[in-house]
C-alpha positions in Angstrom: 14.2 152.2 -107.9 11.3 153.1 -105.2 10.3 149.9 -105.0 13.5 148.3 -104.6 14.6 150.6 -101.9 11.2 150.3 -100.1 12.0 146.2 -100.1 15.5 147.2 -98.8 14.5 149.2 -96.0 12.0 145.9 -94.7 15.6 143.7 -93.9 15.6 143.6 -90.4 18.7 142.1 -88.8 18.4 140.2 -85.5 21.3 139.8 -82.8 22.2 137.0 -81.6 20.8 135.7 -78.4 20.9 132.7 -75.9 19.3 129.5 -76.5 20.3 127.4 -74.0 22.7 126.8 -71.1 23.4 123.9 -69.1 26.1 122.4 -66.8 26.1 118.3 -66.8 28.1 115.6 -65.6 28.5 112.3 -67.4 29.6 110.3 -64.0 26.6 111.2 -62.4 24.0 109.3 -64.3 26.2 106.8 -65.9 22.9 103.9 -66.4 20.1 104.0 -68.8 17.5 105.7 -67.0 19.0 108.1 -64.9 20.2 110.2 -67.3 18.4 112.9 -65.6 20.8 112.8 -62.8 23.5 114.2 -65.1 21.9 117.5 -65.3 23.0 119.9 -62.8 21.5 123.4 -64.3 19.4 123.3 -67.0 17.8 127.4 -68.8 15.5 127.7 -69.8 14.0 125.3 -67.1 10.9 125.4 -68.6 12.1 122.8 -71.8 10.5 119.8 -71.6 12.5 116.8 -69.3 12.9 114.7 -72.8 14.8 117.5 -74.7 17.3 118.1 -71.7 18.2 114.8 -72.0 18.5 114.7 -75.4 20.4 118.0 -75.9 23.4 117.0 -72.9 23.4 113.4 -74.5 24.0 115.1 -77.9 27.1 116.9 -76.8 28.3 114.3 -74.6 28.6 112.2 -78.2 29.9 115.3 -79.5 32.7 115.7 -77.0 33.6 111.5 -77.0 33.6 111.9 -80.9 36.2 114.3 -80.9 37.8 113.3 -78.0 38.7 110.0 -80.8 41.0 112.4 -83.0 42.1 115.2 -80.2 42.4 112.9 -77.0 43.9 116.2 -74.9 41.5 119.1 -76.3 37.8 118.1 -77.0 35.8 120.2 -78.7 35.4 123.8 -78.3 32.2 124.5 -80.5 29.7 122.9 -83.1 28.4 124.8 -85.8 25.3 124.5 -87.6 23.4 126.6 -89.5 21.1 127.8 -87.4 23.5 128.5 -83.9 26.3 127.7 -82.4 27.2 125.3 -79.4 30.1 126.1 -77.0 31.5 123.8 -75.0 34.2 124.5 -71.9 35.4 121.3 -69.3 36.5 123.8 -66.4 36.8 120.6 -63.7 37.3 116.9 -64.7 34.0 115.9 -66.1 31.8 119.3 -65.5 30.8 120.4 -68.4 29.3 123.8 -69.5 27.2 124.3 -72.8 26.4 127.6 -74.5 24.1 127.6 -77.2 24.1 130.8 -79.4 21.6 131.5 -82.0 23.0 132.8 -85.1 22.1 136.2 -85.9 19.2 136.8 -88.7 18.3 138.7 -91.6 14.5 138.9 -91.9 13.3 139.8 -95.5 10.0 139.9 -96.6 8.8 137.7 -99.7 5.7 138.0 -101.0 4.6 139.4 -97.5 6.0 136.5 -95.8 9.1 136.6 -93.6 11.7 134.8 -94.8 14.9 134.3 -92.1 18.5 133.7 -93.5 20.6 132.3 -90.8 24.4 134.5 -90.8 26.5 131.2 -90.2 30.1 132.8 -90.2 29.4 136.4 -88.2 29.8 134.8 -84.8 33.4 134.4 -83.5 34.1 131.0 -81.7 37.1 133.1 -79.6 34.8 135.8 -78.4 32.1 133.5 -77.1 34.7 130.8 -75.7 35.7 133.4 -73.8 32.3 134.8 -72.6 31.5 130.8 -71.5 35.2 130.8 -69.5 34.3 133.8 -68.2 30.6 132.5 -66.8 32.6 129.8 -65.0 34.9 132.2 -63.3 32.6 134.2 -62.2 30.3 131.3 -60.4 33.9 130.3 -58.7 34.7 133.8 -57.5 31.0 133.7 -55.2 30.9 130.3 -55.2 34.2 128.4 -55.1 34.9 125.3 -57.1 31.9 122.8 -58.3 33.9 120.0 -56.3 33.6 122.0 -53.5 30.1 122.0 -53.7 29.8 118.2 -54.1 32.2 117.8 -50.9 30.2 120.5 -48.9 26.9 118.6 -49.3 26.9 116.6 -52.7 24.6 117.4 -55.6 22.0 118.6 -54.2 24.3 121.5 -52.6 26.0 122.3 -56.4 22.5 122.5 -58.1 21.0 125.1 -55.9 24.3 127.0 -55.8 24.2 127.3 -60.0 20.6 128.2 -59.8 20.9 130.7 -57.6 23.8 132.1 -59.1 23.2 131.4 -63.4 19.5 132.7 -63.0 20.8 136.1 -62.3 23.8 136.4 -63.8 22.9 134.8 -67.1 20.1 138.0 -67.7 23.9 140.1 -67.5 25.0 138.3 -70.4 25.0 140.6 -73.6 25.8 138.5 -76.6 24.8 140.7 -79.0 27.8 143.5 -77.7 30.5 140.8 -76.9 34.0 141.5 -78.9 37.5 141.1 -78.7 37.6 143.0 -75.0 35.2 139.7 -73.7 39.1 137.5 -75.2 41.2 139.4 -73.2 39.0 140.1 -70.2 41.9 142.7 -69.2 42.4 146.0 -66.5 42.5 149.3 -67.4 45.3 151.1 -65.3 45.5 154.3 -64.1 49.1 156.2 -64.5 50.2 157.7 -61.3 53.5 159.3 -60.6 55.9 157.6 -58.5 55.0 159.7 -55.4 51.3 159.5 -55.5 52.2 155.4 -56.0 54.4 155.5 -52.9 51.8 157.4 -50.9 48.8 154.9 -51.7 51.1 151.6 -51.1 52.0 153.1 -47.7 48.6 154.0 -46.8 47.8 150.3 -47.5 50.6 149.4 -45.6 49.4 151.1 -42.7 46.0 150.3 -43.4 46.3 146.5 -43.2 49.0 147.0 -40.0 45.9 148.5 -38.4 43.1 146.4 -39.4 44.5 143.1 -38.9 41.7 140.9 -40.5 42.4 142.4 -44.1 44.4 140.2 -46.1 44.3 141.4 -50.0 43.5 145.1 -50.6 42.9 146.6 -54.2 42.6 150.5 -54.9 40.4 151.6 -58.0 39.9 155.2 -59.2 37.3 155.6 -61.7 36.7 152.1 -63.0 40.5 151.9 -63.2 43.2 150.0 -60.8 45.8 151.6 -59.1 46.9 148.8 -57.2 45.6 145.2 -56.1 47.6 142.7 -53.6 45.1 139.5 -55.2 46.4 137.3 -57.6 46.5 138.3 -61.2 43.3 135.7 -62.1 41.7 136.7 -59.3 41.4 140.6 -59.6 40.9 140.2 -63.3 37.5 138.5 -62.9 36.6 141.1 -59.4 37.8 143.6 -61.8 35.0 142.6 -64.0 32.4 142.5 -61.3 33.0 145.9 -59.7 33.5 147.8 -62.8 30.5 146.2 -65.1 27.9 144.7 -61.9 28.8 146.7 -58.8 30.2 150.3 -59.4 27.8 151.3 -62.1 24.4 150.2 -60.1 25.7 152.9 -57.0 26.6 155.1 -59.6 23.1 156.2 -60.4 22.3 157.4 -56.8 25.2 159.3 -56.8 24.6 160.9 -60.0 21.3 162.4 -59.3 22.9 165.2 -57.0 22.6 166.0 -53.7 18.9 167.2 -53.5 17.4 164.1 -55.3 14.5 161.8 -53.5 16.8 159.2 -54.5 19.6 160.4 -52.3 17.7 160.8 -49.2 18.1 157.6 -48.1 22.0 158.2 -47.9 22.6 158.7 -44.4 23.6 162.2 -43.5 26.7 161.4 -41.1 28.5 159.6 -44.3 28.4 162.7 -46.4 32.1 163.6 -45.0 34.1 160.5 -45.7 32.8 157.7 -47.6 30.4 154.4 -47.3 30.2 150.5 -47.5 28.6 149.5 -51.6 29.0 146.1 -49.6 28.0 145.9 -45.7 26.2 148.6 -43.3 24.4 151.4 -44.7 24.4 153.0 -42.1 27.1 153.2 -39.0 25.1 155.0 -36.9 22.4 152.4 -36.0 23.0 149.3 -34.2 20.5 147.3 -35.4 22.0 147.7 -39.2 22.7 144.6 -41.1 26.3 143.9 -41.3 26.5 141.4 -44.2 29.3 141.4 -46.6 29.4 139.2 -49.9 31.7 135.9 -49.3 34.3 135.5 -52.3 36.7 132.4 -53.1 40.5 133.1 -54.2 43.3 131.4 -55.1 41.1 128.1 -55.6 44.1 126.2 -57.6 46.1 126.2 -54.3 45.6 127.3 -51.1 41.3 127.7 -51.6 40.9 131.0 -49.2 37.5 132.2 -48.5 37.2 135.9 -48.0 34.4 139.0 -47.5 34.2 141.4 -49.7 34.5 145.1 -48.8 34.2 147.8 -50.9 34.3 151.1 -49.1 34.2 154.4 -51.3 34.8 158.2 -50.7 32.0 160.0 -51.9 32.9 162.4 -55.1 36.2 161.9 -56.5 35.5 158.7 -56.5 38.3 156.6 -55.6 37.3 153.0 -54.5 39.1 151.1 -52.2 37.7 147.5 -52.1 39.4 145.1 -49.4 39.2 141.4 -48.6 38.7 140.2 -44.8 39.5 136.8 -44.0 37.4 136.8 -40.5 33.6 138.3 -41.0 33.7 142.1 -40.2 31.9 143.3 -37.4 30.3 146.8 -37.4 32.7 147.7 -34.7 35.4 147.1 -37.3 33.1 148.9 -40.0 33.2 152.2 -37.6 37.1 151.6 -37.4 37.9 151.4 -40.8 35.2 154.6 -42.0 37.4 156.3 -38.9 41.0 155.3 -40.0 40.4 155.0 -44.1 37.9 157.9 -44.7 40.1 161.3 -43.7 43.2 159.6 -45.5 41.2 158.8 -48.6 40.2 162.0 -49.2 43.9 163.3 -48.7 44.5 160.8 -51.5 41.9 161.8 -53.4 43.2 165.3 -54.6 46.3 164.1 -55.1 45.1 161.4 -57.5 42.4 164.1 -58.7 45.4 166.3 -59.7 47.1 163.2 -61.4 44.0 162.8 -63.5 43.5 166.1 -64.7 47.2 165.9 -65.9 46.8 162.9 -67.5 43.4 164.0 -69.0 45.1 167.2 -70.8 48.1 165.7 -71.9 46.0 162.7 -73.6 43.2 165.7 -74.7 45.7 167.5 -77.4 44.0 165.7 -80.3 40.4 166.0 -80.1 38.7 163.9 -83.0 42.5 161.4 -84.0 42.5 159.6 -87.0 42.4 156.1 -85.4 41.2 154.3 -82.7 43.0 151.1 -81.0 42.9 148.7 -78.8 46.0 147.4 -76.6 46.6 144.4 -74.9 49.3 143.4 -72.6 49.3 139.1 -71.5 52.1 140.3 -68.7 50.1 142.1 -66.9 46.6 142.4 -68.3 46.4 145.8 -69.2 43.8 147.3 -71.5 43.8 150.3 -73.5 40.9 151.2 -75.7 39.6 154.3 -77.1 37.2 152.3 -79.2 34.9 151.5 -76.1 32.9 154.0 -74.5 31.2 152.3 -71.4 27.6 153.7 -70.9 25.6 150.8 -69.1 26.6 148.3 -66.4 27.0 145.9 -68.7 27.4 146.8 -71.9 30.4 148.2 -73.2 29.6 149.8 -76.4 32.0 149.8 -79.3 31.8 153.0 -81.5 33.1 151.5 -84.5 30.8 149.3 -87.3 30.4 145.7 -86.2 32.4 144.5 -89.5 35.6 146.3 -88.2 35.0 144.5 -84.8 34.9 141.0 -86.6 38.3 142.0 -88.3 39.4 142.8 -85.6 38.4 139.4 -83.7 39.9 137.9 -87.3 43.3 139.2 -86.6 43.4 138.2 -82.9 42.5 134.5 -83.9 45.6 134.2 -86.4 47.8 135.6 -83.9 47.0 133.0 -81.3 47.7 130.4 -83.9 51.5 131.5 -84.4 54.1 132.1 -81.4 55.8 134.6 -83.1 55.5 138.2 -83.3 53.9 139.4 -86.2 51.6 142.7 -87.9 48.6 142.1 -90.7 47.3 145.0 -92.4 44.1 144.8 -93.5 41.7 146.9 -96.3 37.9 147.2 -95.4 35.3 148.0 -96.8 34.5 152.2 -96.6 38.0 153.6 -96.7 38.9 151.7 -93.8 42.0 150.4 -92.6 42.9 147.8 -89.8 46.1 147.2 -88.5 47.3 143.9 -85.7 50.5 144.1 -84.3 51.9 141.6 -82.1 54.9 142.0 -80.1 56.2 140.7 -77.1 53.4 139.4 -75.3 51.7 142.7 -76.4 48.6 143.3 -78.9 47.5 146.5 -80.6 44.8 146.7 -83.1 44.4 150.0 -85.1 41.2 151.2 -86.8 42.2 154.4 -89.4 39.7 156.0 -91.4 42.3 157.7 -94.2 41.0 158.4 -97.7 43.4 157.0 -100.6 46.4 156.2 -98.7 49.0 153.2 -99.5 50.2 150.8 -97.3 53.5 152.6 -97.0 51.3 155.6 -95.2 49.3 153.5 -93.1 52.3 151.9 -91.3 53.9 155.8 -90.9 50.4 156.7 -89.4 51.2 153.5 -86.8 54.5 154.1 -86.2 53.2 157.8 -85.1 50.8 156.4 -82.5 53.0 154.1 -80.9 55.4 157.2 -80.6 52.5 159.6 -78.9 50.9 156.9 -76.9 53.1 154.1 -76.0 56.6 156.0 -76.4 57.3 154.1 -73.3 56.5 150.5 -74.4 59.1 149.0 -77.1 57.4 147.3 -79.6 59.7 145.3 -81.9 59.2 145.9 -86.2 
């Protein structure tokens, strides 16, 4: 039994990870010859030229193959039994390819490793998502790949992606990607109707004031209060500021007011707030007054803005603007002048909001279940499964089984327009519940010990009644 155990505890499981990523275009390199040209981004960069061109031309005959049976939607992934390919057409003929290597169980046999490839664990939705989500992102920094081309051809476009995928694609954390990656949603925060009514006026007055803002967006603690962008648009700046942005100030501010790393903040900011994009310091002339350049509403009108996200130091509400003209410091000085005092009025009234909401949703300490809400109106996120530690990991505190389930259950209900629930028994006493009503999702986890079905949908029924008593959800 020893032995057996001691040859147990040598299985080592391996995530999965990146392989490859690359963005091609067929048109470009049409001739024998010059299929080189249809690269436009290529990692790793180091791969030999040959096998570029032989992995795009492979899922280029991939995509035509299927195109044969599915004319309107080519493929959306390969799998084999070593990884996965994903593949996502975002603009006529640009193509983007994800290759995921499946995650590994390394044994030892006769003290030799001996790797067995976990062909079903990955979840085509999940990583679909992630690729869709890669895309977006370029576009919000970047604008459209067409743009590119127009601005100043290929040339333009490839040194855009590189500059853009050789950072962003170190962010990319397969191995903790779930069900929150499909939905890509916002977390809310409740406010009264008066605290509401105060902030909209304040932005009213703001923009009045400040003439070259055009969209505003309020956040308080990694949550929105309110956002004037399109709902597209704030979903994927959402996802910036709360995974990329927020958390790498966070760590300054964190380390309290004596720190070494706090001496560089200037002193005369200490009262209001500061720039996490522009000056960093107000005071001196010579400062740099550079703000990052974003791209909204690309379907339509294509409007290129600056992004500013001015914060009050400690209680942390963010306040992150868009300015259609590039701000000056002079208008830097005028918005710390008119913004700062009336943020921290703000803040203690959204302070006290929180500490209501915080005891009212405190009463149970340790529940029974854990969930997961979705609405597709308006993108709101609930989840008390995720506890978000690192910039860009959110961490699920469940086992990674449950997540798949979950992931399981969200893939039939795409498949069916109607509303529907599925009940599911795991493994270890757990249960897992989908429910789908109304353009609204809500995934239950419950960790009961011999209970029946009958029980388990009581237990549901209760939850909806404590946490969404406002929210009808049809049965």
């Amino acid at each position: 039994r020893l032995r057996m155990a001691a040859a147990a505890g040598q299985e080592k499981q391996l995530a999965p990870t990146l392989l490859s990523f690359f963005i091609y275009n067929p048109k470009l390199g049409p001739k024998e010859g010059e299929e080189e040209k249809k690269i436009l981004f290529y990692h790793p960069n180091e791969v030999e030229k040959n096998e570029k061109i032989r992995n795009v031309g492979l899922c280029e005959a991939i995509v035509q193959f299927t195109r044969t049976f599915s004319p309107t939607k080519p493929a959306k992934s390969l799998h084999t039994q070593k990884n996965r390919q994903f593949f996502h057409e975002p603009e006529e003929n640009f193509w983007m390819v994800m290759v995921v290597r499946n995650p590994i169980i390394e044994k030892h046999k006769d003290g030799k490793p001996v790797y067995e490839y976990q062909e079903e664990e990955l979840l085509d939705k999940v990583y679909s998502s992630v690729l869709q989500q890669c895309y977006s992102m370029y576009k919000l920094f970047n604008g459209t790949f067409l743009k590119a081309m127009e601005h100043g051809g290929v040339k333009v476009l490839k040194e855009r992606l590189e500059k853009f995928f050789h950072r962003y694609l170190q962010t990319l954390h397969l191995q903790s990607c779930d069900l929150l990656d499909v939905f890509c949603g916002i977390s809310f925060f409740p406010l009264d109707k008066m605290t509401y009514l105060k902030i909209q006026s304040f932005i009213n007055r703001m923009e009045e004031s400040l003439n070259i803002v055009k969209y505003t967006a309020f956040l308080y603690n990694d949550q929105l209060i309110w956002s004037g962008l399109e709902q597209d648009d704030m979903r994927i700046l959402y996802k910036y500021l709360t995974t990329s942005l927020f958390p790498r100030h966070m760590e300054p501010e964190l380390a309290g007011r004596d720190s070494p790393i706090r001496a560089e903040m200037p002193g005369n900011l200490q009262h209001y707030g500061r720039f996490l994009t522009g000056p960093l310091n107000l005071n001196d002339p010579e400062t740099k007054c550079r703000f990052p350049k974003i791209f909204v509403n690309t379907d339509d009108t294509y409007e290129e803005l600056h992004l500013i996200v001015y914060k009050r130091i400690s209680p942390l509400p963010f306040l992150c603007l868009t300015a259609s003209i590039p701000p000056t410091l002079e208008f830097c000085r005028k918005l710390d002048s008119i913004v700062g005092p009336q943020l921290t009025v703000l803040a203690s009234d959204i302070c006290e909001q929180y500490n209501i909401n915080k005891r009212i949703s405190g009463a149970e300490k340790e529940p029974q279940f854990k969930f997961i809400y979705f609405n597709h109106m308006n993108l709101a996120e609930k989840s008390t499964i995720h506890m978000r530690k690192t910039p860009s990991i959110s961490l699920a505190s469940v086992h990674p089984d449950l997540m798949k389930i979950l992931g399981d259950i969200n893939s039939d209900f795409s498949r069916v327009d109607e509303d529907e629930e599925i009940i599911v028994k795991a493994m270890s006493d757990y249960w897992v519940v989908g429910k789908k009503s109304d353009q609204r999702e809500l995934y239950v986890i419950l960790n009961q010990k011999n209970v029946n079905l009958i029980e388990v949908n009581e237990e549901v029924k209760k939850l909806c009644a404590t946490q969404f008593n406002n929210i009808f959800f049809l049965d």
